[in-house]
PALO-242717 format. One line per 4 residues: number of its first residue (from 1); their letters; for each residue x, y, z of C-alpha. Coordinates in Angstrom, 2 decimals, always signed. Each point is the difference from the previous one (the first is absolute). Example, Ala and Ser with C-alpha at 12.3 -4.5 7.8 and 13.67 -1.06 7.14 Angstrom:
# PALO-242717
1 = as = +12.30:-4.50:+7.80  +1.37:+3.44:-0.66
***
This chain:
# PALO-242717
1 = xxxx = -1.26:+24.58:+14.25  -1.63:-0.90:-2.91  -2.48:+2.73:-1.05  -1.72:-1.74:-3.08
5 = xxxx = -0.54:-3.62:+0.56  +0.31:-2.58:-2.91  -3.88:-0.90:+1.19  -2.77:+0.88:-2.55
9 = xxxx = -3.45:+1.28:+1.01  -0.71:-3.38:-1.73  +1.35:-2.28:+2.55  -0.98:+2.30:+3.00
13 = xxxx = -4.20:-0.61:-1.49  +0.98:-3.60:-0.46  +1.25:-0.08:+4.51  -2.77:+2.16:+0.77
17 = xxxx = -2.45:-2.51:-1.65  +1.74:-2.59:+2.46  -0.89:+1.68:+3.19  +2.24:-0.50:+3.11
21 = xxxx = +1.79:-3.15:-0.12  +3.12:-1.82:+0.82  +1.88:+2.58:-2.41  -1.92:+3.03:+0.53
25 = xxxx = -1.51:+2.44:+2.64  -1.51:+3.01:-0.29  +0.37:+3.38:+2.28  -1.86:+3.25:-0.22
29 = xxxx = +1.92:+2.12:+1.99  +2.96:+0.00:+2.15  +0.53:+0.76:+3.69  +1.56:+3.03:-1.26
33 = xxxx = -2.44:+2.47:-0.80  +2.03:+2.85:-0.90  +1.88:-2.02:-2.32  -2.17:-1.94:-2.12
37 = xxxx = -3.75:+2.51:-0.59  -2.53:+1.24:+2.35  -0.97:-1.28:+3.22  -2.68:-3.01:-0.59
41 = xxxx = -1.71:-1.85:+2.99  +1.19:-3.69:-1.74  +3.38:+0.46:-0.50  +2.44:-3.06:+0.91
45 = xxxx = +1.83:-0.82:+2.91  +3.28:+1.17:+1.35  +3.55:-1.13:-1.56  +0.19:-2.64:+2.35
49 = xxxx = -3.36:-1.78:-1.93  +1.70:+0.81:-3.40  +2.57:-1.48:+1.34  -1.92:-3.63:+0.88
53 = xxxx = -1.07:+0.05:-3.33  +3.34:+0.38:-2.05  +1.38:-2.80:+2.88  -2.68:-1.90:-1.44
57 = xxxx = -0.05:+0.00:-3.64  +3.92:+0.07:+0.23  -0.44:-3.86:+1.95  -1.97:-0.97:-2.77
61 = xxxx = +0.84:+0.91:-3.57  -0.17:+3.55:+0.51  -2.75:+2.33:-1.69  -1.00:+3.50:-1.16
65 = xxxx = -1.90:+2.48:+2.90  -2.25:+2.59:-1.95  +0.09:+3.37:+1.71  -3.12:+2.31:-0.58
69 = xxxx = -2.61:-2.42:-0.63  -2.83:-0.45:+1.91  -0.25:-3.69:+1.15  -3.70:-0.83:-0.59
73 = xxxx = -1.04:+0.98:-2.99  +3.32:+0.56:-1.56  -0.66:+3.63:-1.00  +3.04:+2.45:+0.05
77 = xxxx = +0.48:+2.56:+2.60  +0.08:+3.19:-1.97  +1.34:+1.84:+2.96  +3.22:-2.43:+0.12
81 = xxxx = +3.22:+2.42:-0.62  +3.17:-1.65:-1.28  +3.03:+1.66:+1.78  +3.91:-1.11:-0.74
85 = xxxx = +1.18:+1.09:+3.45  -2.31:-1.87:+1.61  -0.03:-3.30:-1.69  +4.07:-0.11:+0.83
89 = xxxx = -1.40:+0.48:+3.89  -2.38:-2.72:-0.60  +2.60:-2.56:-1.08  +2.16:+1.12:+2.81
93 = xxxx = -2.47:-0.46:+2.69  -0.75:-3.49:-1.24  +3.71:-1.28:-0.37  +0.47:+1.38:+4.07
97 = xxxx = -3.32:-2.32:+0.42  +0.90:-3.28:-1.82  +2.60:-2.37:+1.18  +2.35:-0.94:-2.13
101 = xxxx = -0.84:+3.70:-1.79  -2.70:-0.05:-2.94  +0.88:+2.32:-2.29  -3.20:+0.55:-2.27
105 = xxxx = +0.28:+1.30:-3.76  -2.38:+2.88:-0.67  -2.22:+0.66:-2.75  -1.89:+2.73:-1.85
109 = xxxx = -2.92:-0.74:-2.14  -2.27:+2.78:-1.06  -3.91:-1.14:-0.35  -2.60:+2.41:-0.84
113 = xxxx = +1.77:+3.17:+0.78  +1.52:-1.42:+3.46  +3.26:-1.07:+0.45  +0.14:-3.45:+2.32
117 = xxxx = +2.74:-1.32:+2.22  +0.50:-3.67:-0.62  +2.78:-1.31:+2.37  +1.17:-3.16:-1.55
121 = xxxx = +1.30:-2.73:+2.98  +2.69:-2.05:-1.81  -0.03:-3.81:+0.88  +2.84:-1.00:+2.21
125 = xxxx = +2.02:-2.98:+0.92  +0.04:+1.18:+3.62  -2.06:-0.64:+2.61  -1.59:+3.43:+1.63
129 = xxxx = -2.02:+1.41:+3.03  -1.21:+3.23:+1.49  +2.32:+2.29:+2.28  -2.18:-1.23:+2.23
133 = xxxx = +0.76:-3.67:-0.22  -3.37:-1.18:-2.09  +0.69:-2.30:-2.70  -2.78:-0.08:-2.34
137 = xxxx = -0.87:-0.96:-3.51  -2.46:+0.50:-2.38  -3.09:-2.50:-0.55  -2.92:+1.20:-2.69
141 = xxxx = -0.44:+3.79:+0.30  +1.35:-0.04:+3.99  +2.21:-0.46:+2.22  +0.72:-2.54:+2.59
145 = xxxx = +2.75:-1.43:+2.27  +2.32:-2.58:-0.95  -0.08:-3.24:+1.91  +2.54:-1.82:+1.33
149 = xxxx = -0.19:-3.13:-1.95  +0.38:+2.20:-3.78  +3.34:+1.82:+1.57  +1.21:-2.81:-2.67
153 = xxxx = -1.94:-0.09:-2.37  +0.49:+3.77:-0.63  +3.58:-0.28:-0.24  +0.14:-3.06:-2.35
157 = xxxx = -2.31:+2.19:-2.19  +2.27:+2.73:-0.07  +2.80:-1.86:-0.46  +1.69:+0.39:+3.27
161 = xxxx = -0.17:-3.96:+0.67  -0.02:-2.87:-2.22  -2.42:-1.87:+2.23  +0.63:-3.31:-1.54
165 = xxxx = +3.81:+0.46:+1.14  -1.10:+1.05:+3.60  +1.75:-1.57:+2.47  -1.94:-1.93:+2.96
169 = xxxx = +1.73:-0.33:+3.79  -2.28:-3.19:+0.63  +0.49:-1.41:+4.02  +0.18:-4.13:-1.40
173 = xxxx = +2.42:-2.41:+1.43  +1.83:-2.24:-2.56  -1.05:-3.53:+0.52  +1.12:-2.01:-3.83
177 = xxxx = +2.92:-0.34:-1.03  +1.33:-0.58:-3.95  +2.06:-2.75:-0.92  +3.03:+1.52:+0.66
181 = xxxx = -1.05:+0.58:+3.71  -0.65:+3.33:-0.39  -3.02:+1.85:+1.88  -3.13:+1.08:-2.25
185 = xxxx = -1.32:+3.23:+1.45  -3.27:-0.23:+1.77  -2.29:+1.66:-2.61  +1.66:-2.29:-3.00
189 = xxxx = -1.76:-3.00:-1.38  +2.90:-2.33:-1.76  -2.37:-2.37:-1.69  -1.38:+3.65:-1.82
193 = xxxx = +3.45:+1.22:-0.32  +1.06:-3.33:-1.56  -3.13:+0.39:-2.51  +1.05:+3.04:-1.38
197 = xxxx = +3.35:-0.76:-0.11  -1.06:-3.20:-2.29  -2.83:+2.11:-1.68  +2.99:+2.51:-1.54
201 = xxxx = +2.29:-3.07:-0.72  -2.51:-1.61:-1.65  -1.21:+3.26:-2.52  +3.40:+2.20:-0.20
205 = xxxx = +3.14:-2.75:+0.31  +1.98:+2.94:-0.34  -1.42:+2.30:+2.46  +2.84:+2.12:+1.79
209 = xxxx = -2.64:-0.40:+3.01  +1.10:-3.49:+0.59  +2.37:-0.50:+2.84  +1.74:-2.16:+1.82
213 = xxxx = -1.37:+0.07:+3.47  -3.59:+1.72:+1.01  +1.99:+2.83:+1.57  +1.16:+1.26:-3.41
217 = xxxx = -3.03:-0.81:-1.57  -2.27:+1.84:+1.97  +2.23:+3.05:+0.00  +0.68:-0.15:-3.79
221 = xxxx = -3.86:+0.09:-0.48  -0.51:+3.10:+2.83  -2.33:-2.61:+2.00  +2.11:+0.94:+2.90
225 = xxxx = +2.40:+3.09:+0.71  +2.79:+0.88:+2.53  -1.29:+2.81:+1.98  +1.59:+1.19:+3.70
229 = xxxx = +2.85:-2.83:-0.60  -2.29:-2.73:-0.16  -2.20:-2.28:-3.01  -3.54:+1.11:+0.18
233 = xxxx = -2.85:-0.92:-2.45  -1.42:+2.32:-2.51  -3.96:+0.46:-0.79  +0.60:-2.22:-3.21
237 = xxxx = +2.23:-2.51:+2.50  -2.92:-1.19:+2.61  -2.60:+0.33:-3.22  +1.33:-2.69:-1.87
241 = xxxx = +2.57:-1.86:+2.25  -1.53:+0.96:+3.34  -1.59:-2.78:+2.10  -3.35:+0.14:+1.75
245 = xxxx = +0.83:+2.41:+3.04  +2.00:+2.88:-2.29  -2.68:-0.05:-2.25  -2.74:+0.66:+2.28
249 = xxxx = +1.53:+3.44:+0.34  -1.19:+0.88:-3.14  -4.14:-1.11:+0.86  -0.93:+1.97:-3.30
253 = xxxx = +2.02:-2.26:-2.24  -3.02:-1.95:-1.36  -1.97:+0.09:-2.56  -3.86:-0.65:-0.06
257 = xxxx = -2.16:-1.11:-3.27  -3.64:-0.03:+0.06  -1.95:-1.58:-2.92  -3.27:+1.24:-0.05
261 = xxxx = -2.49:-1.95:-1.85  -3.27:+1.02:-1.92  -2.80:-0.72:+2.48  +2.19:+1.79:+2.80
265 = xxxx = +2.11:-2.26:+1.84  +3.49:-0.33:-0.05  +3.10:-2.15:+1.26  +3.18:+1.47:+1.73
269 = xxxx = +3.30:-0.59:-0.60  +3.00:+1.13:+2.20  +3.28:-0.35:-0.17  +2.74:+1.35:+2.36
273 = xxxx = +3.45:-0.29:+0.75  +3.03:-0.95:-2.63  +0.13:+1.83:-3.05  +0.48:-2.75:-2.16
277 = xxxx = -2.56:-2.48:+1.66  -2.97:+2.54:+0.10  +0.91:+0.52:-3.92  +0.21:-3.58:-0.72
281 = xxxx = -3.58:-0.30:+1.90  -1.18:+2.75:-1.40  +0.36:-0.38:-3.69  -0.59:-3.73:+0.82
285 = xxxx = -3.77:+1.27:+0.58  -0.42:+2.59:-2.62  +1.26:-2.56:-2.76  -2.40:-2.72:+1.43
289 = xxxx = -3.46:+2.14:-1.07  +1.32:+1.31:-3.75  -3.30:-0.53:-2.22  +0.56:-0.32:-3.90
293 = xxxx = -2.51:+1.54:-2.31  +0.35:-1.32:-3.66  -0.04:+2.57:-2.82  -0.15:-0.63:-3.52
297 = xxxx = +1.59:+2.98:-2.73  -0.52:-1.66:-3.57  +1.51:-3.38:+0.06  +1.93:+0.34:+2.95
301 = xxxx = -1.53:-1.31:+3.36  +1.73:+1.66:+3.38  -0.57:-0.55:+3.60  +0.73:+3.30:+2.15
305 = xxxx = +0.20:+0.09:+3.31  -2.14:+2.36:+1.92  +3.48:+0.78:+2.24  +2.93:-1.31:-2.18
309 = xxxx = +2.52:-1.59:+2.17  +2.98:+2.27:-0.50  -1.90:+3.18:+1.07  -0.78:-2.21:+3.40
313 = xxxx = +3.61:-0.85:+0.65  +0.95:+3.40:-0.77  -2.54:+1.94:+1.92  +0.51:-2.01:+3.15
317 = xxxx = +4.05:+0.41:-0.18  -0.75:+3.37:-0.70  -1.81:+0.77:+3.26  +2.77:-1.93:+1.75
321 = xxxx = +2.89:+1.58:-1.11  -1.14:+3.60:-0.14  -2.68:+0.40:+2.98  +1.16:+2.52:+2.75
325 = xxxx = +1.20:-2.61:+3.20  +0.46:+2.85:+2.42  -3.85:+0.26:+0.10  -2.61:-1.87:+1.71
329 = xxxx = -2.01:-1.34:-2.68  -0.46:-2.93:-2.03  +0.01:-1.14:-3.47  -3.98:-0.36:-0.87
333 = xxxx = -1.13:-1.76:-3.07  -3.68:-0.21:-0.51  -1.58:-2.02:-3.08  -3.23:+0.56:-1.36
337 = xxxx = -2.25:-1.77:-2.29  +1.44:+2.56:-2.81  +3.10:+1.94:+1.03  +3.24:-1.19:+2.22
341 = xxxx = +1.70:+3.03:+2.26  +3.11:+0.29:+1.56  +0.76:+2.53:+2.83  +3.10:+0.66:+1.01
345 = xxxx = +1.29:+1.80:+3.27  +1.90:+3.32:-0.88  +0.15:+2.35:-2.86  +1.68:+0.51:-3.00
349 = xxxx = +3.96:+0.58:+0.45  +1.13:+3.38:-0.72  -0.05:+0.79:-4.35  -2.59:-2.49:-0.42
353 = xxxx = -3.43:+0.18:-0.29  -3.26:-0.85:-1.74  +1.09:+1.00:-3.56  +3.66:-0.93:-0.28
357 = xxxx = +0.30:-3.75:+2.64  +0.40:-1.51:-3.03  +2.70:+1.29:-1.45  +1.94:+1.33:+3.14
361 = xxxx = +1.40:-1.67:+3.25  +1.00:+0.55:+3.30  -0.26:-2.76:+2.16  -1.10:+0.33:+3.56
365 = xxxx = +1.77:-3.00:+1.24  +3.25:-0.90:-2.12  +1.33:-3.00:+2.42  -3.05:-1.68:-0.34
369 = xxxx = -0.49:+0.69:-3.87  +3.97:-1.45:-0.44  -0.97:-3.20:+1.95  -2.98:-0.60:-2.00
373 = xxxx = +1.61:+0.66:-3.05  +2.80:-2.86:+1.27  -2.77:-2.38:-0.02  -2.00:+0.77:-3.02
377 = xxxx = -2.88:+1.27:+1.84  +0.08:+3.36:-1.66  +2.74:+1.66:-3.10  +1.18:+3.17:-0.48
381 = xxxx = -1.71:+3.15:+1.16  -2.91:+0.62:-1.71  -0.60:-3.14:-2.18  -2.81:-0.97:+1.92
385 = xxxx = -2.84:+2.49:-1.00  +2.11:-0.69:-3.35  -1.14:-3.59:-0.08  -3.48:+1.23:+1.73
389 = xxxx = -1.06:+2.19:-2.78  +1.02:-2.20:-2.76  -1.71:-2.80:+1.63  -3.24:+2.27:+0.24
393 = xxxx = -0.19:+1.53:-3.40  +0.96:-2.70:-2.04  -3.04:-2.01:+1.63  -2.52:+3.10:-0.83
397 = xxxx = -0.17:+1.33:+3.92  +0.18:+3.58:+1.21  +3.05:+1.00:+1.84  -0.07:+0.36:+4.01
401 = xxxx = -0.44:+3.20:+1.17  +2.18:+0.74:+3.06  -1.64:+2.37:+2.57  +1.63:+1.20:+2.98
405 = xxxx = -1.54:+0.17:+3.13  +0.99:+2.37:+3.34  +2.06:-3.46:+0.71  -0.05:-2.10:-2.56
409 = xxxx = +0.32:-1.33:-3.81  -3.15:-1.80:-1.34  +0.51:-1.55:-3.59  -3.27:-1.49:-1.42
413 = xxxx = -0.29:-2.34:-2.66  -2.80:-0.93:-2.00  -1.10:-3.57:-1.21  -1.82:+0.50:-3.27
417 = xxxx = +1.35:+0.36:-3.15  -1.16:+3.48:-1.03  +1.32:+0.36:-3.44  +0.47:-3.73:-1.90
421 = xxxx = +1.39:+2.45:-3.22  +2.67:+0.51:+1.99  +1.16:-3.67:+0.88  -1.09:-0.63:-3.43
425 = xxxx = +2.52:+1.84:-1.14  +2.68:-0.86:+2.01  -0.77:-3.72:-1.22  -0.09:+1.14:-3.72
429 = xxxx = +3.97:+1.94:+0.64  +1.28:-3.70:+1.22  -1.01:-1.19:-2.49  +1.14:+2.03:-2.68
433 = xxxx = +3.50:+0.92:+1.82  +0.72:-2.83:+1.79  +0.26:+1.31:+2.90  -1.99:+1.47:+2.85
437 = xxxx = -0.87:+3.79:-0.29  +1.58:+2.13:+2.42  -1.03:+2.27:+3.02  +0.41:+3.11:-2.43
441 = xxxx = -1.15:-1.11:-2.97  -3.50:-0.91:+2.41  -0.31:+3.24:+1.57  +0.04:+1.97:-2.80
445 = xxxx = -2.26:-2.44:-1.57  -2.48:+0.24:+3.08  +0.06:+3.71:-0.04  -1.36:+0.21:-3.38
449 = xxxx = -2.46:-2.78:+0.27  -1.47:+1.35:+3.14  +0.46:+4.02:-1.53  -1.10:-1.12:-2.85
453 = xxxx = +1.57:+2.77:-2.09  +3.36:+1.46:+1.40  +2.28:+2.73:-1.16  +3.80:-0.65:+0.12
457 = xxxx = -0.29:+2.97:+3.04  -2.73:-1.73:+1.39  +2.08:-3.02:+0.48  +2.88:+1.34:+0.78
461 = xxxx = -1.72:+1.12:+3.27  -1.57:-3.17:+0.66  +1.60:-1.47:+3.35  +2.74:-3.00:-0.48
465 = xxxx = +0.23:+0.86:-3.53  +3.72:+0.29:-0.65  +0.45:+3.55:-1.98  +3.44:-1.11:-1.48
469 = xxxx = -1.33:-2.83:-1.73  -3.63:+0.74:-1.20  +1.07:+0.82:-3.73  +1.67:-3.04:-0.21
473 = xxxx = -3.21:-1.76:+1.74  -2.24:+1.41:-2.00  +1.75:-0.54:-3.48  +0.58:-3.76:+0.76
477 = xxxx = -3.66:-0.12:+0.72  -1.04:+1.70:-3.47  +2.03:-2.56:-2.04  -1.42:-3.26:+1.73
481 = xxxx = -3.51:+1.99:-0.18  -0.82:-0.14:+3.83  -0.91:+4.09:-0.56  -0.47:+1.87:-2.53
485 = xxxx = -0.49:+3.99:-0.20  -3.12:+2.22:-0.69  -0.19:+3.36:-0.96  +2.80:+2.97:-1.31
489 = xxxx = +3.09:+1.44:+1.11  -0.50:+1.84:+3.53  -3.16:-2.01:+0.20  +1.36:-3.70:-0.52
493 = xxxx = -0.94:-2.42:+2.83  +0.45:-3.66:+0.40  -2.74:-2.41:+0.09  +0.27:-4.07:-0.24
497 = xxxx = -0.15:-1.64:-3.25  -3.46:-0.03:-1.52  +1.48:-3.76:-1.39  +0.58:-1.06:+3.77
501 = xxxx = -3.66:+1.48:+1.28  -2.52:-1.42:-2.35  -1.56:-3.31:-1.24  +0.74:-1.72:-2.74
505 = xxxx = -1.92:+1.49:-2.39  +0.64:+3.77:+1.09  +4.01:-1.45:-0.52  -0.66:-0.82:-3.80
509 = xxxx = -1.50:+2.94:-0.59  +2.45:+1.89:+1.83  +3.15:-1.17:-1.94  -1.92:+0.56:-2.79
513 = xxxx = +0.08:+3.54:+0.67  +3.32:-0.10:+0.96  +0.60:-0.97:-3.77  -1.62:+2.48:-1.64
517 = xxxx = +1.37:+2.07:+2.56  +3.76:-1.18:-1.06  -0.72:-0.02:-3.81  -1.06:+3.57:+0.34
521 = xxxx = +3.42:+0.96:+1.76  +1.55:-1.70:-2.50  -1.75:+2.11:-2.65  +0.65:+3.37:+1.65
525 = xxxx = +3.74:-1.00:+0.18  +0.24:-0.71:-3.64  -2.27:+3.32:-0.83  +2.94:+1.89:+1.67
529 = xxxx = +2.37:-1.43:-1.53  -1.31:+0.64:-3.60  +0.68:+4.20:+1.11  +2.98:-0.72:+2.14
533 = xxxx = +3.31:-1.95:-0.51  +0.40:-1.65:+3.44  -1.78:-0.74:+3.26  +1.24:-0.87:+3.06
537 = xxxx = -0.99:-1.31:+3.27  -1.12:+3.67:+1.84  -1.63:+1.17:-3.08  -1.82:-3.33:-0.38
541 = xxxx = -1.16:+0.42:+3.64  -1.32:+3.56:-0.35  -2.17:-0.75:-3.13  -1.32:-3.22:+0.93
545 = xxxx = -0.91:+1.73:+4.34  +2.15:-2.92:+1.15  +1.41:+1.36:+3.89  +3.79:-0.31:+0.13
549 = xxxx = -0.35:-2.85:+2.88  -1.11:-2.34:-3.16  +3.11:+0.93:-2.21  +0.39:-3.86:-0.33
553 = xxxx = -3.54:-0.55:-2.16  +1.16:+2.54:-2.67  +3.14:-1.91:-0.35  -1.95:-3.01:-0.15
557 = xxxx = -2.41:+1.09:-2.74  +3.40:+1.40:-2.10  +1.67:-3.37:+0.47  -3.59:-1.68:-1.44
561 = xxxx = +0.14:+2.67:-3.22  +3.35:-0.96:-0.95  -1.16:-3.49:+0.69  -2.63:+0.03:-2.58
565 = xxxx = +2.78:+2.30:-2.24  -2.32:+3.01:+0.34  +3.18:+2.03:+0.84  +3.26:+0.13:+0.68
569 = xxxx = +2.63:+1.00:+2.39  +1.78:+3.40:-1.13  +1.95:+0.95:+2.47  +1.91:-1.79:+3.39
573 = xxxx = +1.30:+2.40:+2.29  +1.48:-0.11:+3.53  -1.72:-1.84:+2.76  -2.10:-2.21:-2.69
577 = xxxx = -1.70:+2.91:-1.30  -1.46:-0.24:-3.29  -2.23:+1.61:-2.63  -2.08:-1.98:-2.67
581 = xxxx = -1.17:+1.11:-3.68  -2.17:-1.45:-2.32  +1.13:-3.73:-2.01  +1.48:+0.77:-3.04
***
């Protein structure tokens, strides 16, 4: 048993601020008396309650349970005694209680003079109940009983199933035939299965999907499986190939968009059925109402969208692809007169969440993400909030901000364009490099605008920021002058470019500064060089309070000196290094 627990008093103020909640319970005593303090009229149940509640967190995504705190008002229980022998009894009793066994990983945390038990209940890819046959699972800060109908959806969420490759035993009699003269099963639709075949032909030639008869093409894509000797159809199989009967066994399947207008009425949309036909609809809709807004930044004259195109598609297949099927829910989308949201059934998959979806994958439903990818209706893992967030920044709009609900993932995404600098600037890199600016290169840039001023720490910790490549980010931004830095050594932050935030006027006057600025750097350089022999880069740096991330401006204002043959090179050593003295 552990005895000191990697937990800091830190982290245990930062739960207790939480209160109960899917993750966390609190108990002030145990059934026990002798073992754990004095005899107190509100102690907690039996075992067999402890045991509901590690059953229950376990189901879900398992949790912490706080020993020797009082539940309502969160104070500690002074008379709570922390005894070895005993917490190895506790464990016991609740792996006798728990079915398949719980084993639970003790803690020890002292606060204010009292040492707490905190039994930590691991998450687990099996599915548990009581000795006692109760199969229960945590919801907010209780428990309840698991219904029927999320048997399912609990096992595709901890990985037991891949619902989308669930097989279905559906009772239809074939009544087509193909033109061969073979029988279509009863829940197939040929004219759908033909479409996709043609869809794939048409967008990958090449595909290794494409077969010769719609046997081997619906097994190749895992639309249908062989399961107890015969051919049945898989989730993904009656979603997009099913006909009208199969798919009415999945009644959820829809999706419903409500566009809510200013003076409080609104017009439904729903769309059920076939994955790709409710998409088709769908987007059909959503592309129909873009508004343009025009935008002028010096000469240039833009039109933004309020909800670029791309970050439509890409929401919608989004939802598709990675909402939880086993559960009976539908996709929602709800548009107001200045924000869009998309909710999603289901929550994030296991490793992701609001900080890192991004930049990490793990797709819920991988037979249904292949065959969109087949047809060009989605790319590679992850792209898509890629192509949303480049989309969003580089037209001057805030990023959504994915919050997830006891069922559910709601994205929202704004219309207006909250910072114009920002698209201003992504206009202004085009047209200097010739290309569009990328996904990093915007983040970082957004970070700064919106912080203002930003250590290199400060952005390291920034969310979607990749670590590896900041330096290199932030250097290639100094030498186009997108940022700039203010302030000394442990102090330095980044700010934009005073030349990219001001008017005309404030411009002239600012690279007139810069000038003077320059010509006394210049002058300081040759000052040291009347007492010393050489200089090099590094020393230049350290006199002149340049930060090391802007190496490339002192090499810069060297290569302009020698230019105008106020020195020379004196020295070239390895790796291009050199050191410069005074024109003789």
């Amino acid at each position: 048993m552990e005895k000191l627990t990697r937990h800091s008093i830190q982290w245990f103020y930062n739960l207790l601020a939480k209160g109960e909640c899917e993750i966390l319970d609190f108990k002030e005593q145990l059934e026990d008396k002798i073992a754990f303090g004095k005899s107190l009229k509100n102690y907690s149940p039996k075992y067999e309650e402890l045991a509901k509640d590690i059953v229950a967190f376990s189901n879900k995504k398992g949790g912490f349970i706080f020993i020797g705190i009082v539940d309502d008002s969160k104070e500690i229980n002074s008379d709570f005694e922390y005894q070895d022998p005993k917490v190895f009894e506790l464990i016991r009793q609740i792996q006798d209680r728990t079915v398949p066994s719980i084993t639970l990983k003790p803690h020890k945390l002292k606060v204010t003079e009292t040492d707490l038990l905190i039994l930590e209940v691991p998450f687990s890819q099996q599915l548990h109940r009581t000795s006692k046959g109760e199969y229960l699972i945590r919801s907010n800060d209780g428990n309840r009983a698991i219904e029927p109908h999320e048997i399912a959806t609990i096992q595709a969420e901890k990985g037991l199933i891949v619902y989308d490759q669930k097989t279905w035993e559906l009772p239809f009699e074939s009544i087509e035939f193909d033109k061969n003269g073979n029988p279509i099963p009863g829940w197939q639709d040929l004219n759908r299965t033909r479409d996709l075949f043609i869809r794939i032909q048409k967008e990958k030639p090449l595909s290794p999907y494409l077969k010769n008869n719609s046997t081997e093409f619906t097994e190749t894509l895992g639309l249908v499986k062989e399961d107890k000797g015969q051919l049945l159809p898989t989730t993904a199989g009656i979603l997009f190939i099913g006909n009208q009967k199969a798919l009415k066994e999945f009644p959820y399947n829809q999706i419903k968009y409500i566009r809510y207008y200013e003076d409080g009425t609104y017009t439904p949309y729903e769309y059920a059925g076939n994955l790709i036909e409710m998409a088709d609809a769908c987007f059909a809709q959503l592309k129909s109402e873009i508004k343009l807004k025009e935008f002028h930044f010096g000469l240039f004259r833009v039109y933004i969208e309020d909800y670029p195109e791309v970050v439509l598609r890409e929401l919608l297949m989004n939802a598709i692809a990675h909402r939880d099927y086993s559960r009976q829910q539908i996709i929602e989308i709800r548009k107001y007169p200045n924000y869009l949201e998309f909710e999603s059934p289901g929550h994030f998959p296991q490793g992701i969440d609001e900080t890192n979806f991004l930049r990490k994958t793990n797709p819920r439903n991988p037979g249904i993400m292949d065959i969109l990818r087949e047809i060009n209706y989605a790319e590679k893992a992850g792209s898509g909030f890629d192509k949303i967030f480049t989309a969003l920044l580089s037209k001057g709009k805030k990023l959504p901000n994915p919050i997830q609900t006891e069922n559910s993932i709601l994205l929202r995404v704004n219309a207006d364009v909250y910072s114009e600098k920002l698209a201003e600037l992504s206009i202004l890199y085009k047209q200097l490099m010739k290309q569009d600016i990328d996904l990093e290169k915007l983040i970082v840039l957004n970070h700064i605008y919106t912080g203002e001023k930003l250590t290199f720490h400060e952005l390291e910790k920034s969310p979607f920021i990749n670590t590896y490549q900041l330096r290199k980010i932030l250097s290639e931004l100094q030498d186009i002058e997108f940022i700039e830095t203010s302030g000394r050594t442990s102090g330095l932050k980044y700010i934009i470019h005073r030349s990219k935030l001001e008017t005309t006027d404030d411009k002239i006057s600012y690279a007139k500064l810069k000038k003077q600025e320059k010509a006394r750097q210049i002058e300081a350089i040759i000052r040291y060089l009347d007492t010393a022999d050489e200089i090099d880069n590094e020393t230049a740096r350290k006199m002149l309070n340049i930060p090391d991330t802007n190496a490339s401006y002192v090499s810069r204002l060297f290569a302009e000196m020698v230019e105008k043959e106020l020195i020379e090179i004196a020295n070239e050593v390895k790796h291009n290094q050199r050191t410069y003295r005074l024109k003789t």
